[in-house]
GUGU-277142 format. One record per residue (C-alpha): residue number from 1; residue in one letter; x, y, z. Coordinates in pm, 1 decimal. Layout:
<sites>
> NUM;A;X;Y;Z
...
</sites>
This chain:
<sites>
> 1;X;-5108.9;139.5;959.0
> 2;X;-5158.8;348.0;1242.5
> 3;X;-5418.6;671.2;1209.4
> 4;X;-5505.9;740.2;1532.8
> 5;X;-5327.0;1146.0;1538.0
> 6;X;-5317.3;1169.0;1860.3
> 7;X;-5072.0;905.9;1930.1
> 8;X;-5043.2;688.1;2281.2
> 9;X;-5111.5;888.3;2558.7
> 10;X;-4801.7;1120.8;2670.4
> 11;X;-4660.0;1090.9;2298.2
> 12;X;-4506.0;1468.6;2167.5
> 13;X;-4783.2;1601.3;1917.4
> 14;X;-4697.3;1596.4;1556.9
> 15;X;-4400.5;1339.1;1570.0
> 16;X;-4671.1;1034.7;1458.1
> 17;X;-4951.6;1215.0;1205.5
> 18;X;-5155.9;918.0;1054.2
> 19;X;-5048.9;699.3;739.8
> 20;X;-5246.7;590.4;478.2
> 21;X;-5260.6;331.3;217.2
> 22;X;-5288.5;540.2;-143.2
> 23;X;-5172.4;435.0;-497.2
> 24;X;-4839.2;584.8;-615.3
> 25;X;-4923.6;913.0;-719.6
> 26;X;-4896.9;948.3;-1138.9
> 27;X;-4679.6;1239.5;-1131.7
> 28;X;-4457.4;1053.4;-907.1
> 29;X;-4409.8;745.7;-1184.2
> 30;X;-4391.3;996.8;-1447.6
> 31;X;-4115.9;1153.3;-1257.1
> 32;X;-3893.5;796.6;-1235.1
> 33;X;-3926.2;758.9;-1555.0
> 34;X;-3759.6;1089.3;-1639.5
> 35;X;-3470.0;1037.5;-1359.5
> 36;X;-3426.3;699.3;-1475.4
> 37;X;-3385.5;888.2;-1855.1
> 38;X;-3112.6;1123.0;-1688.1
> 39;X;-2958.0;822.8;-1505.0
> 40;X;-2861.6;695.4;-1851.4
> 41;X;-2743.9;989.8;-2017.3
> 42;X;-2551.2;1087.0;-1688.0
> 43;X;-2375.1;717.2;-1628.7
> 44;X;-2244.8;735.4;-2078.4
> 45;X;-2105.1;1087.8;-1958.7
> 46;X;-1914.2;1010.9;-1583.7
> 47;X;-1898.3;669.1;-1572.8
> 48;X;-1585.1;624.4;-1791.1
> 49;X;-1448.5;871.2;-1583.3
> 50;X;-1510.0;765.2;-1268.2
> 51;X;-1328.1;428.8;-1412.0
> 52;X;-1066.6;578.6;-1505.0
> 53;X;-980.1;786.2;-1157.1
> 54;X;-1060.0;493.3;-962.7
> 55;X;-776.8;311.6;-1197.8
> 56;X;-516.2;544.1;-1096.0
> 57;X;-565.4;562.0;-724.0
> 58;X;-525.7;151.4;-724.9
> 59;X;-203.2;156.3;-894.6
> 60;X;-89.6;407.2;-617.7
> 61;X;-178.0;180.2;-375.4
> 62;X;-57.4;-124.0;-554.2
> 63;X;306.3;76.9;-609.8
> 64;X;253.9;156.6;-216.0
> 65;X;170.0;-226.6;-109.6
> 66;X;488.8;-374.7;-311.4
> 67;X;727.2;-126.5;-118.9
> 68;X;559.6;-240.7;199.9
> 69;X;572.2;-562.7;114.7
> 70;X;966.0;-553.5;0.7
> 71;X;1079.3;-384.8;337.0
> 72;X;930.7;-683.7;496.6
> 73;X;1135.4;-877.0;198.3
> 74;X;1455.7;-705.2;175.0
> 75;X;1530.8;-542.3;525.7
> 76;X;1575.9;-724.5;847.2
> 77;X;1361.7;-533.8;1027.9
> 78;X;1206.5;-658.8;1277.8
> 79;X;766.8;-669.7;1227.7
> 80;X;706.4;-766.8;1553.6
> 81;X;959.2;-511.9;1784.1
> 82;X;875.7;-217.9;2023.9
> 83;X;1013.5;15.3;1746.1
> 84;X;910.5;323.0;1593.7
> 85;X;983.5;100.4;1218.7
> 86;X;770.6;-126.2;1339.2
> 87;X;469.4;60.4;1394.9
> 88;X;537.2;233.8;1055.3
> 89;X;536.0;-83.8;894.2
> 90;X;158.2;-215.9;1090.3
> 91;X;5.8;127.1;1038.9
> 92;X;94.1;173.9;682.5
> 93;X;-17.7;-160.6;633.6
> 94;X;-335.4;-84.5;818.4
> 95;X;-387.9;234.9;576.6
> 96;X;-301.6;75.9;280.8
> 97;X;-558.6;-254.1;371.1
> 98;X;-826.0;10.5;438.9
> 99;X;-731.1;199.4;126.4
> 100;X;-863.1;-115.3;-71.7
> 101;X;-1165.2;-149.1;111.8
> 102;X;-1254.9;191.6;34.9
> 103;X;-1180.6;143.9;-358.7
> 104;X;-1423.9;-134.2;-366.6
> 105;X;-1680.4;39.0;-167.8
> 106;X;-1620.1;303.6;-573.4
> 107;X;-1563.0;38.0;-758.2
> 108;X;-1936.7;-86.5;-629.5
> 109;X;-2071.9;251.7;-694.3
> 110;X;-2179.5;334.1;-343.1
> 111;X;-2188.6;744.9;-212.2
> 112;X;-2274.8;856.9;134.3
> 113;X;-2236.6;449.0;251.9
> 114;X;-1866.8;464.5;242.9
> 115;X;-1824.2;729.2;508.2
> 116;X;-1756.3;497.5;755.7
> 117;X;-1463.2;356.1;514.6
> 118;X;-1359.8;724.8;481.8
> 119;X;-1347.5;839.7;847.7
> 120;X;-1129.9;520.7;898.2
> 121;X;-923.0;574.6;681.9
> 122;X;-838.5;926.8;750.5
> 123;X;-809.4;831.0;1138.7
> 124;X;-538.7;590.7;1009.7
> 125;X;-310.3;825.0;848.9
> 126;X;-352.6;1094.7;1061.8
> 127;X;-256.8;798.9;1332.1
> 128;X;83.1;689.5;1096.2
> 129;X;173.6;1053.3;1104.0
> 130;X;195.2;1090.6;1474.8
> 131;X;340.6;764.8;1532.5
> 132;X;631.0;799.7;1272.3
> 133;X;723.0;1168.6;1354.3
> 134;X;1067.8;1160.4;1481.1
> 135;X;1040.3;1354.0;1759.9
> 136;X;741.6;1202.0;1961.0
> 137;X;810.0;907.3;2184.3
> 138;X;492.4;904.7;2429.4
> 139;X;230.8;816.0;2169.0
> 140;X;441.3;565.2;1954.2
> 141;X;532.9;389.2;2313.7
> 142;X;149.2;384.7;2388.3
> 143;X;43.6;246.0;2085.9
> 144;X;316.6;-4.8;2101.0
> 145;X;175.2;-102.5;2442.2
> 146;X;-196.1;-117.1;2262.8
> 147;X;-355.8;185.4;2407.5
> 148;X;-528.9;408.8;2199.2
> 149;X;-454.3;708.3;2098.6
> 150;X;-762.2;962.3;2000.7
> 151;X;-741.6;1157.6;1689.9
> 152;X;-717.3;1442.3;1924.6
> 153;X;-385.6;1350.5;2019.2
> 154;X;-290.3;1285.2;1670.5
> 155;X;-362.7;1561.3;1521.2
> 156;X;-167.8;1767.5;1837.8
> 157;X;150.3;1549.0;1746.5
> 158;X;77.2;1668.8;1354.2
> 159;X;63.5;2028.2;1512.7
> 160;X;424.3;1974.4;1650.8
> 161;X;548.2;1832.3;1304.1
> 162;X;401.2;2082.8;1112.5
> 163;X;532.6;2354.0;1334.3
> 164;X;892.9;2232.1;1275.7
> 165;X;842.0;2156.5;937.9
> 166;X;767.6;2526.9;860.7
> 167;X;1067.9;2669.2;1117.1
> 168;X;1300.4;2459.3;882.1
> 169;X;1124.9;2585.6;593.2
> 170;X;1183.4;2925.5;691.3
> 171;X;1524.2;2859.1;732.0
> 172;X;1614.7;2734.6;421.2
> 173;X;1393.8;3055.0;280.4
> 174;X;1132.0;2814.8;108.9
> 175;X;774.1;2966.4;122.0
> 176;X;499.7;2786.7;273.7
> 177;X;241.7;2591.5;123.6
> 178;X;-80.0;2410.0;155.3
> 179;X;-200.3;2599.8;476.8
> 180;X;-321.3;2442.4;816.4
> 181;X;-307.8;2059.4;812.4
> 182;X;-422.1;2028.3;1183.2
> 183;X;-712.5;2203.6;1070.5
> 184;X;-792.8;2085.3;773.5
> 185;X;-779.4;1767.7;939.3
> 186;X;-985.4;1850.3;1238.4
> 187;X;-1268.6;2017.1;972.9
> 188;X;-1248.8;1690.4;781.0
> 189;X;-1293.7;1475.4;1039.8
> 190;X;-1558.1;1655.4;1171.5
> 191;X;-1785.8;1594.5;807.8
> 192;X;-1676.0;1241.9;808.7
> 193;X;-1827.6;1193.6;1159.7
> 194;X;-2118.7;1324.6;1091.5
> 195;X;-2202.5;1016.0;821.9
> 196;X;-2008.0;792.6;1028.8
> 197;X;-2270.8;901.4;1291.4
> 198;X;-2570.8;860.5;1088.9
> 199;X;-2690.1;1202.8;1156.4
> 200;X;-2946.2;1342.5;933.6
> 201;X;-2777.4;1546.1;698.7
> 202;X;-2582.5;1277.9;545.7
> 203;X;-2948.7;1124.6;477.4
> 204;X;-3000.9;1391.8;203.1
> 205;X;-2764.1;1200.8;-44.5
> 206;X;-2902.9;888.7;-15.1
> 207;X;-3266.1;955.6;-75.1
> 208;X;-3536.9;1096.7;-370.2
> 209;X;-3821.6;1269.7;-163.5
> 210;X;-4006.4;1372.1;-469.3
> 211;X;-3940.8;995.3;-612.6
> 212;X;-3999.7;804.6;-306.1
> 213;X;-3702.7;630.6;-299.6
> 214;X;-3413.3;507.8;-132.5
> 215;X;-3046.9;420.5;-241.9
> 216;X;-3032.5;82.7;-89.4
> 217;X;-2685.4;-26.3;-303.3
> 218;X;-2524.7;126.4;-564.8
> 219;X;-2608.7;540.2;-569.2
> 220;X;-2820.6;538.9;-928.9
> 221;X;-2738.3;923.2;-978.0
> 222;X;-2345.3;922.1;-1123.9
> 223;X;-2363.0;1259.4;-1013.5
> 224;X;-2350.8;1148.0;-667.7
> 225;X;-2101.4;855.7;-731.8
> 226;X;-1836.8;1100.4;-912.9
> 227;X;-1867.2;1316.4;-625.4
> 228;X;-1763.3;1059.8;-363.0
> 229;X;-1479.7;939.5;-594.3
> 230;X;-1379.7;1283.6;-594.0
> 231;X;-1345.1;1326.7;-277.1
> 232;X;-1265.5;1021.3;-163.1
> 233;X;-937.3;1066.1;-431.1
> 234;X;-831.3;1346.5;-205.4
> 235;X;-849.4;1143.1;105.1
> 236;X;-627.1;863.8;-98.1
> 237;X;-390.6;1122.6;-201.2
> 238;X;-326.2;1242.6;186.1
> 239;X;-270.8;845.0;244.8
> 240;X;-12.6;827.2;-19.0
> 241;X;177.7;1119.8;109.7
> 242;X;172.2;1016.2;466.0
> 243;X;284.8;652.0;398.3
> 244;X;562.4;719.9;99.0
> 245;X;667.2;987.5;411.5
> 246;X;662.6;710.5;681.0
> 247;X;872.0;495.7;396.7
> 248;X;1137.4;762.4;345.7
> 249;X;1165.5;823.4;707.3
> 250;X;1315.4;395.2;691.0
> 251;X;1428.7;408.7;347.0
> 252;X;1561.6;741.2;254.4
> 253;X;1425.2;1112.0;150.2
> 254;X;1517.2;950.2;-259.6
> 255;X;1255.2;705.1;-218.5
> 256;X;953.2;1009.9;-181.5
> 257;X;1138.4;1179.2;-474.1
> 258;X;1186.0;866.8;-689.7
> 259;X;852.7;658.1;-592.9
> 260;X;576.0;894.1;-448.3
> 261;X;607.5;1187.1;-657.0
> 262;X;504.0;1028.7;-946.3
> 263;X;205.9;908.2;-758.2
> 264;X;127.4;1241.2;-686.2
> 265;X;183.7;1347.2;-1052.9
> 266;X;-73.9;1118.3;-1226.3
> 267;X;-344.7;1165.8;-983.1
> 268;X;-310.4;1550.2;-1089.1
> 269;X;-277.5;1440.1;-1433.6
> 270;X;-636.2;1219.6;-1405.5
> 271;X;-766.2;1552.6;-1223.9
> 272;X;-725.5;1766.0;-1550.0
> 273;X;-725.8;1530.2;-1812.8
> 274;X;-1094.4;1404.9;-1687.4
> 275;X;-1259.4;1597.2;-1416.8
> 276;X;-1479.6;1499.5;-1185.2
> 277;X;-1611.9;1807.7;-1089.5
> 278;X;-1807.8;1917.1;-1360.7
</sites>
């Protein structure tokens, strides 16, 4: 191990103080053994819950994945065209794929790791919105042609769609709700960046200064692992609006009432019957 404090000549002072070998302190083994304790009594409390949240978001996307599947079935259209269907049809696929990656990466227990899984998957609805608004030609032509389009530019087309959404809204003297998207979206996609990134505040989650350790796998703290399921259920339940939208846009405004509102209605129902939160 080095010790030399000074470092290689021309090295910044302080960023390499020396290292030595030492037993692991006592207090430090005494303290695993307590965390390990509350690791127990924390996984009988949130475990079951976390089980049963991460449940209900896979039958959304399962209920989501056989009506994408039976347009391909029962319509003729066409998978492979320069359409605006068919890049409804590839990008909800694409969201609802990623959507399963990121319930294994809960299923398997993992936290801060699955911010890359996250950031993804929020690009790619963000992406299906833009591309299946009806009034925007010059991205959905783009991507057809296999350029990409930055989130940026995404979320500008969302600012458009929101913007008549609420005009029409006004018109038909319905009130508002659920604030800025475009923001919302910008603000989330700045925290997911920031893991995606690897920058040192996402670090914080994954490690146990005063036990000198590291969450290599699974988080060990279901603390930690309810919180990402939480969050991460929010993040589902913006893909399940933005793809039963994109399918209502082909099928009709009944199939949003008739197949994604009840999506919508058991994750709130898994929300208060069995917080995560607490």
């Amino acid at each position: 191990m080095r010790d030399d404090p000074h470092g290689e000549e021309g090295r910044p002072a302080g960023l390499e103080p020396p290292i030595h070998a030492r037993p692991l302190p006592a207090e430090v083994a005494a303290f695993r053994e307590l965390a390990e304790a509350q690791a127990v009594h924390f996984d009988a409390e949130l475990q079951p819950r976390i089980d049963r949240h991460i449940a209900v978001y896979q039958e959304a996307v399962d209920a989501l994945i056989a009506a994408h599947g039976s347009l391909a079935d029962d319509t003729d259209i066409e998978l492979d065209a320069n359409t605006r269907w068919a890049a409804t049809w590839e990008m909800s696929g694409r969201c609802l794929a990623i959507s399963n990656v990121l319930l294994h990466d809960l299923r398997g227990g993992f936290a801060s790791e699955a911010i890359g899984t996250l950031r993804a998957l929020h690009e790619a609805s963000q992406l299906l919105s833009a591309l299946s608004f009806h009034e925007e030609e010059d991205v959905v032509r783009r991507w057809l042609a296999g350029e990409y389009i930055p989130p940026r530019e995404a979320r500008d087309v969302q600012r458009r769609k929101q913007e008549l959404a609420l005009e029409r809204m006004a018109e038909a003297g319905v009130a508002p709700e659920g604030g800025d998207i475009v923001e919302l979206g910008r603000q989330i996609y700045g925290l997911l960046s920031e893991g995606s990134h690897h920058q040192r505040s996402v670090m914080a989650e994954s490690m146990a200064p005063g036990l000198r350790r590291f969450a290599y796998g699974p988080h060990p703290d279901a603390r930690n692992r309810a919180s990402q399921v939480d969050y991460a259920g929010e993040l589902l339940e913006e893909v399940i609006i933005v793809v039963g939208d994109s399918f209502a846009d082909i099928l009709g405004r009944d199939f949003y009432v008739q197949k994604v509102r009840p999506l919508q209605e058991a994750l709130a129902r898994v929300r208060e019957e069995v917080p995560l939160s607490e």
